[in-house]
C-alpha positions in Angstrom: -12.3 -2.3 0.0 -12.2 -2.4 -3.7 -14.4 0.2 -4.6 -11.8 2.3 -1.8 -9.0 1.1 -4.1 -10.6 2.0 -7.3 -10.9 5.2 -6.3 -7.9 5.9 -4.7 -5.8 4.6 -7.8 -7.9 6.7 -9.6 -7.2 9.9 -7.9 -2.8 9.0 -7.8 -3.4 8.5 -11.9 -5.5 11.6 -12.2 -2.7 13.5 -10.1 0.4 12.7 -12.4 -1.8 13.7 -15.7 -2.9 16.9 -13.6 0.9 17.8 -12.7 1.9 17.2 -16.2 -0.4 19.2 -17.6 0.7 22.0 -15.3 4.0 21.8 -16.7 3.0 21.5 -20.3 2.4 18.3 -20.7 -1.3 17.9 -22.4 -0.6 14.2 -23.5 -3.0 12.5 -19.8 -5.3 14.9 -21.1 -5.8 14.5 -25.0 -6.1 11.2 -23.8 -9.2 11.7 -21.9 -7.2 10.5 -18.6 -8.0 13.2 -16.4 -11.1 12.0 -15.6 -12.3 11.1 -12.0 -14.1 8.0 -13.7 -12.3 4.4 -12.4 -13.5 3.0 -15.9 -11.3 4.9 -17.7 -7.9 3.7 -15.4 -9.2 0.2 -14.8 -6.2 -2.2 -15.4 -7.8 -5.9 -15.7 -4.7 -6.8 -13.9 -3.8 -4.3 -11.7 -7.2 -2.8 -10.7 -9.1 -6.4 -10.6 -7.3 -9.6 -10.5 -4.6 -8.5 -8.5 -6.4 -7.3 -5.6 -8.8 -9.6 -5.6 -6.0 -12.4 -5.2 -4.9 -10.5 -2.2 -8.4 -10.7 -0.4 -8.8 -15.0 -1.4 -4.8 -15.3 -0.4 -5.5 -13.2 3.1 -3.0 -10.9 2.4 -2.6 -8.1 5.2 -2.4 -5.5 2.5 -4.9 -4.8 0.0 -3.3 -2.5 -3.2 -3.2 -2.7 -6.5 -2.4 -0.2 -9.4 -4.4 1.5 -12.4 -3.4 2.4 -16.2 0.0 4.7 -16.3 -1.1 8.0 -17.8 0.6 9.0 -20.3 3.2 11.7 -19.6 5.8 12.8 -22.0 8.7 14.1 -20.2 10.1 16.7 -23.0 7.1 18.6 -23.2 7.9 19.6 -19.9 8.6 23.2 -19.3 11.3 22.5 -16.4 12.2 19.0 -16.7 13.8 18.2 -13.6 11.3 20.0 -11.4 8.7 18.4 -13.7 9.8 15.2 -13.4 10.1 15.5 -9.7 6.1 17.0 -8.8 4.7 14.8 -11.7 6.2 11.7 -9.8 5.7 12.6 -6.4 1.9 13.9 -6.8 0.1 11.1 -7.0 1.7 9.6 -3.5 1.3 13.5 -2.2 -2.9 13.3 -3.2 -2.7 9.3 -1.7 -1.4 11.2 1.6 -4.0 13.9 1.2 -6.7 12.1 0.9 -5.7 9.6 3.6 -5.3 12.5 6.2 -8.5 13.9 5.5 -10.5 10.3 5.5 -8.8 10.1 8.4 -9.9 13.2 10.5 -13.8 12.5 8.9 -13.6 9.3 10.3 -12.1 10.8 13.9 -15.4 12.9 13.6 -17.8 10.3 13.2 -16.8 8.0 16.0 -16.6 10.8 18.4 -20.0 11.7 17.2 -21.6 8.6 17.4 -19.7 6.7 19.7 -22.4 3.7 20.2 -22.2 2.6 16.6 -23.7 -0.7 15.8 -22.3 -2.7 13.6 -24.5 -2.7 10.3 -25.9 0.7 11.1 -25.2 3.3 8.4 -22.8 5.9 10.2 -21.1 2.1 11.2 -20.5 1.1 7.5 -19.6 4.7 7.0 -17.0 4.6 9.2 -15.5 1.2 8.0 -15.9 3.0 4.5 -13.6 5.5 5.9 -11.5 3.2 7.8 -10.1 1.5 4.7 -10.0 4.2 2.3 -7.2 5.8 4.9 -5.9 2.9 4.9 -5.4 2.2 1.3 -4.4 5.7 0.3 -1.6 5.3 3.0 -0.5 1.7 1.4 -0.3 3.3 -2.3 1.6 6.3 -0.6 4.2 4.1 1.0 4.5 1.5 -1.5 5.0 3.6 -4.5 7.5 6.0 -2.2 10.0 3.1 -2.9 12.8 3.3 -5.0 12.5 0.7 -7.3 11.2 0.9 -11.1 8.6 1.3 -11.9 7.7 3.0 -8.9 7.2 6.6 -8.6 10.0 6.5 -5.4 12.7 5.4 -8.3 11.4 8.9 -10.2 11.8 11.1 -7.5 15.1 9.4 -6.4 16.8 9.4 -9.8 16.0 13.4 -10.3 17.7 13.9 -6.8 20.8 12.0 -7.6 23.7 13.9 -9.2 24.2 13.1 -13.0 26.6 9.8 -12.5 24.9 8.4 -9.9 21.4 8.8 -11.8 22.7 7.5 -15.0 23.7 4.5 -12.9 20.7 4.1 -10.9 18.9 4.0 -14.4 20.3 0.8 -15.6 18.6 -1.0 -13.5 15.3 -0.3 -14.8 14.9 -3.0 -17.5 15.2 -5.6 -13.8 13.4 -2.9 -11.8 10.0 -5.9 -12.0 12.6 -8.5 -11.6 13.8 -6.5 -8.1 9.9 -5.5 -7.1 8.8 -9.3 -7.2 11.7 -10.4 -5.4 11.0 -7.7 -2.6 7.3 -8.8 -2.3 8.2 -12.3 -2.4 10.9 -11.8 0.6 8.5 -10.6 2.9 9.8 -7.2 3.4 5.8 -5.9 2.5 4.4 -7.5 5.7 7.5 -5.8 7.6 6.6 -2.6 5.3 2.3 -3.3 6.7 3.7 -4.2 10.5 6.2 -0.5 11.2 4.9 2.0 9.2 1.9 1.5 7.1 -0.4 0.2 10.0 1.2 2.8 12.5 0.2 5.6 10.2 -3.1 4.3 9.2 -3.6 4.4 13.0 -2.7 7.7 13.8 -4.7 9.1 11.5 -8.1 7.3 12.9 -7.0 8.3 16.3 -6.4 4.6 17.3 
């Protein structure tokens, strides 16, 4: 499961630098960040300690987050559009990536239907089973609208002007809000209707 979320994060990090560059925004990749190497996004926190709380504490949902890359917004050719695919591309890769896990793993148990657990197409499969999984939790979690997450990005460039300049202020609280919401249980509600319904349907269970 770790080494599934390692790579995942990895991928969503790689994603923003790759959408900024498109746009004319070389700062993810002076940086060296566009690099499909989990060493170079590991955040001790974020990438180690918190998941690895998660799986002592039992947590039904395993995530946890890599290093921001480094986007400058004004070197952006069209800012608003920018802003908009930069945000939404690492949750659009998570989806990706989920869907097609998904369908490989659909292929596999129809293949090898008597599977024993231990056997190698078995741990394959489980391989499969969580990275679908995982790629569908970053998708959803980051999709909402609270800073820092990359839902709040998206959101704020769809809002007109007032509304957006007032949506902003709260971002100096937007950690404040997201622990509050994690603490409330709202993520196991979040796990229970849509992230284990999805993660489902894509492994044909």
């Amino acid at each position: 499961m770790i080494i599934a979320l390692l790579f995942a994060v990895t991928f969503h990090e790689v994603a923003h630098g790759y959408a900024a560059l498109r746009f004319g925004d070389p700062t993810a990749k002076l940086a060296g960040r566009l690099s499909l190497n989990p060493v170079r996004h590991l955040d001790p926190f974020g990438s180690v300690l918190l998941p690895g709380l998660l799986i002592v504490t039992g947590s039904p949902i395993l995530f946890g987050y890599a290093k921001p890359v480094p986007v400058n917004l004004h070197n952006l050719h069209n800012r608003e559009l920018g802003t908009f695919v930069v945000s939404i591309a690492g949750v659009a890769v998570n989806l990706a990536l989920a869907i097609a896990a998904g369908i490989v793993f659909q292929g596999i148990t129809l293949l090898f239907p008597q599977m024993v657990q231990g056997d190698a197409m078995a741990l394959l499969a489980q391989a499969l089973f969580y990275f679908t999984l995982i790629n569908v939790v970053l998708a959803i979690f980051n999709l909402i609208p609270i800073p820092p997450l990359d839902g709040s990005k998206v959101l704020a460039v769809l809002l007109p002007p007032q509304a957006r300049e007032a949506y902003e202020r709260i971002g100096p609280y937007g950690i404040i809000i997201l622990v509050v919401f994690l603490m409330s249980g709202a993520l196991g509600a979040l796990f229970t209707n849509i992230i284990h319904p999805i993660t489902m349907f894509l492994v044909g269970g």
